[in-house]
N, C-alpha and C positions, 0 to 999 in steps of 0.2 A: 162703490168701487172697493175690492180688498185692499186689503191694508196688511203692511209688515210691521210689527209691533214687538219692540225689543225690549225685553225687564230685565235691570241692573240686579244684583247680588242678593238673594232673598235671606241666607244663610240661616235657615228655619225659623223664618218670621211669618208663621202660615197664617194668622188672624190678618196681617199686613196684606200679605198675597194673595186670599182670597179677596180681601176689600176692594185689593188692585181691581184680580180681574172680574168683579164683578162691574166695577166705575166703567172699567173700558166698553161694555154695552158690545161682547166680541158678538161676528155674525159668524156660519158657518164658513165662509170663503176666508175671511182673517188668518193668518200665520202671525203666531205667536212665536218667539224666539227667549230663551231666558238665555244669559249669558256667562252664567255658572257659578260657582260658590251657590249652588240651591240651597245645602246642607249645613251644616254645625253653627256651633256658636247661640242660634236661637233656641228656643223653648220646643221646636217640634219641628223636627227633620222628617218625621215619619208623614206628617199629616201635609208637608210642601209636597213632596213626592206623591202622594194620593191627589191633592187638586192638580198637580200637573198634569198628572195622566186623567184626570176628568175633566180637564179643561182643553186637551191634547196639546199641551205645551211643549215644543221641544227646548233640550234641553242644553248645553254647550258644556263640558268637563273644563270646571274649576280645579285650582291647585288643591282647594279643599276634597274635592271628590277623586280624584288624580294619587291624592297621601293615602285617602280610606282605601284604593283600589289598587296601589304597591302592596300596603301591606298585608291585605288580603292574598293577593297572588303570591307574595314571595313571602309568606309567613313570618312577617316582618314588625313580630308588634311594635318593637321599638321604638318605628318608624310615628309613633301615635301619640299625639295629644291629648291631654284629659277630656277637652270637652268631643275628643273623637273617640273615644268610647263610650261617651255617653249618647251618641249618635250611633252609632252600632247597635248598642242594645237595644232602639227604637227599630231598625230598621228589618223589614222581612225581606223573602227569597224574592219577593215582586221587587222591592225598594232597588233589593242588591243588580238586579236586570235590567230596574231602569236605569242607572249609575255605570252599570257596563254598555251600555247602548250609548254614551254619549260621544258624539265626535269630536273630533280637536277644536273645529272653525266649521262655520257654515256661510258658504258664499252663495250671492246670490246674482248671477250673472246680467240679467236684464234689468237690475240696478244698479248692476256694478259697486255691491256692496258686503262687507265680510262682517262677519260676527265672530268676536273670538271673546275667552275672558280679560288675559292680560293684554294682549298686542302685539308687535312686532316687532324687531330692529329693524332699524331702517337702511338700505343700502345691500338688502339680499332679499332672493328669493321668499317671498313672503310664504310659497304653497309648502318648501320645505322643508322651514325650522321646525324645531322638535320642542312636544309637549313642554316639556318643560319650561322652554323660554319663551314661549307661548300663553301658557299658564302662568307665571310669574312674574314675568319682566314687571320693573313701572318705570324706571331711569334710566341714562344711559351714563355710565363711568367717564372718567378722563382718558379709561381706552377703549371707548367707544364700544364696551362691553354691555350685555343688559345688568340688571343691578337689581335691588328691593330699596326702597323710597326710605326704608329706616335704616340700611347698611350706607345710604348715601346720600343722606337728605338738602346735601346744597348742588345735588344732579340734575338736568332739563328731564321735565317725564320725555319717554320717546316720541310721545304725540308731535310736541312739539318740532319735529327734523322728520316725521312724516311729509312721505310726496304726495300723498292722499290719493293716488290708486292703486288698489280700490279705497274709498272710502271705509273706516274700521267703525264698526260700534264693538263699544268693548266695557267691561265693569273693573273688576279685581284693586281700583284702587279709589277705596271712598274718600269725597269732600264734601264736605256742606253743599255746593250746586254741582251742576253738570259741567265738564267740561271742556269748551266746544274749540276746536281748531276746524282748519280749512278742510281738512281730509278726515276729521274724525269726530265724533262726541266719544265721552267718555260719563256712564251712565250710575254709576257706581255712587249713590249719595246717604250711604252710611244707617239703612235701616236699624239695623241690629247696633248701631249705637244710638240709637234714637232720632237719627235724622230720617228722612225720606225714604220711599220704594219709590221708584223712578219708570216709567213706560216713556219710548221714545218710537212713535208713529213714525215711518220712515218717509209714506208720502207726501205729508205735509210738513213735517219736521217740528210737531208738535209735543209737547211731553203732558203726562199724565201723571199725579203723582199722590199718595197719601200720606201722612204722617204716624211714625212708630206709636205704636200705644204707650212703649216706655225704653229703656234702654237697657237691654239685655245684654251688651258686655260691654267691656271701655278701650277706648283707645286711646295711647301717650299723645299719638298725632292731633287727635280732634277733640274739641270742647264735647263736654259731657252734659247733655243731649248735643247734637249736633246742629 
């Protein structure tokens, strides 16, 4: 039977992501789905975007690929992080096409399931909102705003006030495990701090996962490896 197969945040962990998918044994009928941040922060932005497109992975626009792709169009260096220059400088005119090709969210109707990076707020039209809160969200404020988990760290992530239709898989906010509510998993388990790459099989609702070779950046939030 095919299979739908979602990979959490690879953030140029490409030794990680090919191990991934080569463990997963894909058949030609498989749909692979990555759920974005493919790029920065690891060792090789250049070489995730090559097995992606040899693996024909699609891909979902992270906030990370979303920053590189402002400031590209609006000649906005500003707008750029150290280690997003140093992802630039890897990246060719293929890289740059396949990072403009990436859609918001990919829903998938006969599962009734969506894929996005960050998520949703809950109580609006989910096909709506705009990248940015899309790409970003992890909490939700005391006004019911979306928020970043480090501007508001004693906030419900959004998952949790999820109605869970559709069901979301979604990355953009790494923990140690996956985590699972009634309407959502949240797949994002902190490769690129030395925690896990995560595949989450949709029809069995199995996960697949490797372990980082080491730990390529740090995070305030998570023990270092994770």
């Amino acid at each position: 039977m095919p299979r739908t197969i979602a990979i959490g945040d690879v953030h140029g962990c490409a030794d990680e992501f090919e191990e991934l998918l080569n463990a997963l044994e894909l058949e030609p009928e498989d749909r692979v789905i990555q759920v974005g941040d493919l790029v920065n922060r690891g060792p090789d932005s250049h070489r995730v975007i090559e097995l992606a497109r040899a693996f024909k992975v699609e891909a979902i626009i992270g906030n990370h690929e979303l920053r590189l792709l402002t400031a590209r169009s609006k000649k906005k260096p500003s707008l750029l992080k150290d280690y997003d220059r140093q992802t630039i400088a890897q990246l060719t005119s293929k890289d740059w096409h396949f990072l403009e090709a990436m859609p918001k969210y990919l829903y998938d109707v006969t599962i009734e399931t969506v894929l996005v990076h960050g998520g949703f707020l809950p109580g609006m039209p989910w096909q709506t909102q705009s990248v940015e809160t899309i790409t970003k969200i992890q909490v939700i404020d005391k006004k019911g705003k979306p928020a970043k988990r480090s501007d508001e760290p004693n906030a419900p992530p959004w998952a949790d006030t999820w109605g869970g239709r559709p069901f979301v898989i979604y990355g953009h906010t790494p923990r140690p495990n996956v985590l699972e509510r009634p309407g959502s998993i949240g797949i994002d388990t902190g490769c690129v701090y030395g925690g896990h790459l995560t595949a989450y099989i949709v029809e069995d609702k199995s996960l697949v996962q490797v372990r980082a070779r080491k730990a390529y950046a740090h995070s305030k939030r998570l023990p270092d490896p994770v």
